[in-house]
C-alpha positions in Angstrom: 11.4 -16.3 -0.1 11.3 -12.8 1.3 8.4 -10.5 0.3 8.7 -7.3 1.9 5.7 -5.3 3.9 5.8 -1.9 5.6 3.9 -0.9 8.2 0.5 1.3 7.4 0.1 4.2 9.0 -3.4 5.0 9.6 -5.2 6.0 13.5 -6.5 6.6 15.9 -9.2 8.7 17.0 -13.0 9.0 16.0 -14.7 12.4 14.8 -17.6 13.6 15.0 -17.8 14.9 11.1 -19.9 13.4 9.2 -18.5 10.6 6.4 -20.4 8.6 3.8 -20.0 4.9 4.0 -18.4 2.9 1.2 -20.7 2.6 -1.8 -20.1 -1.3 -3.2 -22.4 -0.5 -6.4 -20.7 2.4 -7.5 -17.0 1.1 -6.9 -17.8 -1.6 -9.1 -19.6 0.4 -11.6 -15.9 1.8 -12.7 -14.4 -1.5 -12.6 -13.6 -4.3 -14.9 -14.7 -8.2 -14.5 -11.0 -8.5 -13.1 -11.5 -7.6 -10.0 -14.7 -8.9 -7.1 -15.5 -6.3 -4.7 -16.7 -6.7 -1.3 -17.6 -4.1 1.7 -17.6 -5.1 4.8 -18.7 -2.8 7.7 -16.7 -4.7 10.1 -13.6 -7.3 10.1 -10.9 -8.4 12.3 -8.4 -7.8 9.2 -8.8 -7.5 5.7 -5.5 -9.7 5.3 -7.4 -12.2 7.6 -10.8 -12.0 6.3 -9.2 -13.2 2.9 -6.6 -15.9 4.2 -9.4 -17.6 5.9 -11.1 -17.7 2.5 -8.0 -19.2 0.9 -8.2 -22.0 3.9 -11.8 -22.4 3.4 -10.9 -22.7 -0.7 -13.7 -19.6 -1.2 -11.6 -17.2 -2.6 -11.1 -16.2 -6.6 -8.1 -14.6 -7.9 -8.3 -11.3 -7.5 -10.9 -10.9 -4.6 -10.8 -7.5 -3.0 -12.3 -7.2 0.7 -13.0 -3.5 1.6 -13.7 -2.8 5.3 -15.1 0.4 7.2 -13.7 -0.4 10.2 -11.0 -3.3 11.0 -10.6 -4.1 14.8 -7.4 -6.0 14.5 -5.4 -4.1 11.4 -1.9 -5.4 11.4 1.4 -4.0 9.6 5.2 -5.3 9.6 6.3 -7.5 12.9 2.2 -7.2 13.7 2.2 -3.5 15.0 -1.6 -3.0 15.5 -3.2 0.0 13.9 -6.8 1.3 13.8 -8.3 3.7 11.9 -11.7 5.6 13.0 -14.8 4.7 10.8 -15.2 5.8 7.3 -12.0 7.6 7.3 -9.9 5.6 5.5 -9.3 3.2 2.6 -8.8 -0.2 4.3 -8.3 -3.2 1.9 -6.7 -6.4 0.9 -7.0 -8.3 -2.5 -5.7 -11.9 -3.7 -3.0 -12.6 -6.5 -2.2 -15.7 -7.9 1.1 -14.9 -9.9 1.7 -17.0 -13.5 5.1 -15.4 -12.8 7.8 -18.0 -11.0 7.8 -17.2 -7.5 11.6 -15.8 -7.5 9.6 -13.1 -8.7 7.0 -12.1 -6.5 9.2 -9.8 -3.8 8.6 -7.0 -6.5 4.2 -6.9 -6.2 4.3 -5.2 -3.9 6.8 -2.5 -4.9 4.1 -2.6 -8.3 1.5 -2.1 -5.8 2.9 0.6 -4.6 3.9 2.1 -7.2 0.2 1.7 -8.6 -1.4 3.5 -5.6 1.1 6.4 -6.2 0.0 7.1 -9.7 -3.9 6.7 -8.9 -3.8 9.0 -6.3 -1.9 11.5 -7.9 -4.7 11.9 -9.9 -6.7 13.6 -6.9 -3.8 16.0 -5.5 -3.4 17.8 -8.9 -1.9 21.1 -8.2 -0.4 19.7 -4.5 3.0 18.2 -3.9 2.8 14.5 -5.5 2.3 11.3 -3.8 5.6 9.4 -4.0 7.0 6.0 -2.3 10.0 5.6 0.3 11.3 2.4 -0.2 9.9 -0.3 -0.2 6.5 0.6 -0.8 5.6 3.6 1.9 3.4 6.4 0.7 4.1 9.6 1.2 3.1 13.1 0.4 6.1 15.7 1.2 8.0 13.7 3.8 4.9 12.7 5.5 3.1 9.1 5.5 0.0 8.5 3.6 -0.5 5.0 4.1 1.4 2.0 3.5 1.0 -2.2 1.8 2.0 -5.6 3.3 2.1 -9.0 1.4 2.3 -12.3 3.0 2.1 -15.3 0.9 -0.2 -18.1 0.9 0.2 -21.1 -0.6 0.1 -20.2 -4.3 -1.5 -16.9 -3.7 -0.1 -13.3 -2.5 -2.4 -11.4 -0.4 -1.8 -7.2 -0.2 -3.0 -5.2 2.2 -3.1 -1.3 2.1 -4.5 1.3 4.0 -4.7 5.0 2.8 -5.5 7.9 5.1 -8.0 9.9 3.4 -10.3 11.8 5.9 -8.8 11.8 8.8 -7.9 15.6 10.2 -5.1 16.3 11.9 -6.0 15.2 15.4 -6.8 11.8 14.5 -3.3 11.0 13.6 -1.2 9.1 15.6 2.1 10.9 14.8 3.3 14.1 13.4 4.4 12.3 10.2 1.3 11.4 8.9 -0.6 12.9 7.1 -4.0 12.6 4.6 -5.4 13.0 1.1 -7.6 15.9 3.1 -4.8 17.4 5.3 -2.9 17.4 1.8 -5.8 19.6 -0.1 -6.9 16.5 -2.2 -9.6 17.5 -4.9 -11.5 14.8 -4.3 -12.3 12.8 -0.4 -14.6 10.1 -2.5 -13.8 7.0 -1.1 -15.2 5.1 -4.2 -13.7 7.3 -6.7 -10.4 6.7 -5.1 -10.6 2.7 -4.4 -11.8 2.4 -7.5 -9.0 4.6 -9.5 -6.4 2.5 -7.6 -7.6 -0.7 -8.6 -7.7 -0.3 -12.2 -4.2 1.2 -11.8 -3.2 -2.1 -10.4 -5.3 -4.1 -12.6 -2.9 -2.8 -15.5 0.0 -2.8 -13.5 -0.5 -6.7 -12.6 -1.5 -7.7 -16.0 1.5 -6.3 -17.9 3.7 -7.6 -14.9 2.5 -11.3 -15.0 3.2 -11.4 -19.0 6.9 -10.6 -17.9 6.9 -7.1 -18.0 9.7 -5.2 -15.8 8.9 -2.3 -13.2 11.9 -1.1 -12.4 12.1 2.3 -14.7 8.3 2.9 -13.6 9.1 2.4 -9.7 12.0 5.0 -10.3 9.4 7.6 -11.4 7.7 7.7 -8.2 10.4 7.0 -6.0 11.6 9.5 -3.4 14.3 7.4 -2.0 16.6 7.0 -4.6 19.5 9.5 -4.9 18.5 10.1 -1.0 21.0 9.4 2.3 19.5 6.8 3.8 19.9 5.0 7.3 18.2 1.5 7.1 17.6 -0.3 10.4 17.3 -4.4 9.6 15.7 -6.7 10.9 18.6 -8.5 12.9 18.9 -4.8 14.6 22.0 -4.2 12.6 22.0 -0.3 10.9 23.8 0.7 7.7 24.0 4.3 6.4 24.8 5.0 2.8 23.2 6.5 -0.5 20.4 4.5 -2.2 21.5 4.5 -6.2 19.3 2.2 -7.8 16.3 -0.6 -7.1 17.3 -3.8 -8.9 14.3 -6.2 -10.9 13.7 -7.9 -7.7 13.2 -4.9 -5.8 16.2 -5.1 -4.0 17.2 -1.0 -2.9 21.0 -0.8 -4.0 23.2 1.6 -1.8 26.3 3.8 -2.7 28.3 1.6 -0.7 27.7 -1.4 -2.6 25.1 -3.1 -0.2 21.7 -4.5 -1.7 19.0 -4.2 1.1 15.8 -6.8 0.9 14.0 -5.9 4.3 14.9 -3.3 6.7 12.9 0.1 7.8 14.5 3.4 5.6 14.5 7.4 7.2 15.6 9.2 4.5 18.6 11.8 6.4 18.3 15.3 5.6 
């Protein structure tokens, strides 16, 4: 089974601004009993630090480890990535789908798609946070942050990272960007992690009682109706239009392909 995983986008060097550290109390205070919230101020990974619970058999369902600072973050194909403290939303939650597993290539597509809508909450009045497929988020043409999933036994771990503070010299590339370089209304870190999860809270609850995404992941989407040039993973490169993401989150092109995994740049 293939799930699919992008690559975050989140860097590189420190400031000297002053940022407030995550607040655990008051992230929980706006959330359900679904989710179990932890901050770390330090981790290798947040993707590890909840694999190894699922090894030690210490993890719940929908455990969420937050960290300040990760000194190992990894992406797609393990691209290394670092983010400088406080400046970012840096997380990764366990899932354990009722769905069959045929399903799960679409979470995180739903992920995604649930990050888009919480933060489009705080960039009221700015160009909207949308997703390049599969599940990249962007504001403009520019890179927000990004999800992977990797499966584990019977559980799906997500990872996303969200540039929020960071200014435009701690970026590691022109196309990035951050929910302050984008005029966001709000830099709360809480506010935000905590919007997000309830978004995927509902999201994953509807979805695991059989609900289909598809017209919802259309909403936000700014791939589809785009020229596209997708670079797969066995280094072989199509170029076509995308139409149309099918219930398994498969992106359909104008030329009849269905693409599963592969890196998209949208052609202007």
């Amino acid at each position: 089974m293939q799930i699919w995983a992008h690559a975050l986008t989140v860097l590189v060097v420190g400031t000297n601004a002053p940022r407030a550290p995550l607040d655990q109390s008051a992230i929980t205070s706006e959330l359900s009993q679904y989710w179990r919230v932890s901050v770390v101020d330090l981790t290798t990974s947040t993707q590890d630090e909840i694999s190894q619970k699922i090894s030690n058999s210490s993890v719940i369902n929908n455990e969420v480890v937050v960290a300040e600072f990760q000194s190992s973050g990894r992406g797609r194909l393990d691209r290394t990535f670092q983010a400088p403290k406080y400046s970012a939303l840096l997380f990764s939650f366990n899932f354990q789908p009722k769905r069959s597993q045929s399903d799960w290539g679409f979470l995180p597509l739903i992920t995604g798609m649930s990050a888009a809508r919480a933060l489009n909450t705080f960039v009221k009045g700015q160009t909207p946070v949308t997703l390049k497929w599969p599940n990249d988020l962007l504001i403009g043409d520019k890179k927000l942050g990004g999800i992977i999933a990797e499966v584990k036994g019977s559980s799906v771990i997500i990872g996303i990272g969200i540039n929020v503070e960071m200014n435009e010299e701690e970026l590691p590339v022109e196309s990035a960007t951050s929910l302050s370089i984008s005029g966001s209304s709000n830099l709360d870190r809480n506010k935000i992690l905590s919007k997000i999860l309830n978004e995927i809270e509902t999201s994953l609850t509807s979805w695991d009682s059989g609900e289909i995404f598809v017209d919802r992941y259309r909403e936000v989407s700014s791939t589809l109706g785009k020229s596209v040039r997708v670079h797969r993973p066995d280094g072989t490169v199509v170029e076509s239009r995308a139409m149309d993401i099918d219930p398994a989150g498969g992106l359909i092109l104008e030329s009849g392909e269905r693409i599963t995994v592969g890196d998209v740049i949208h052609l202007r």
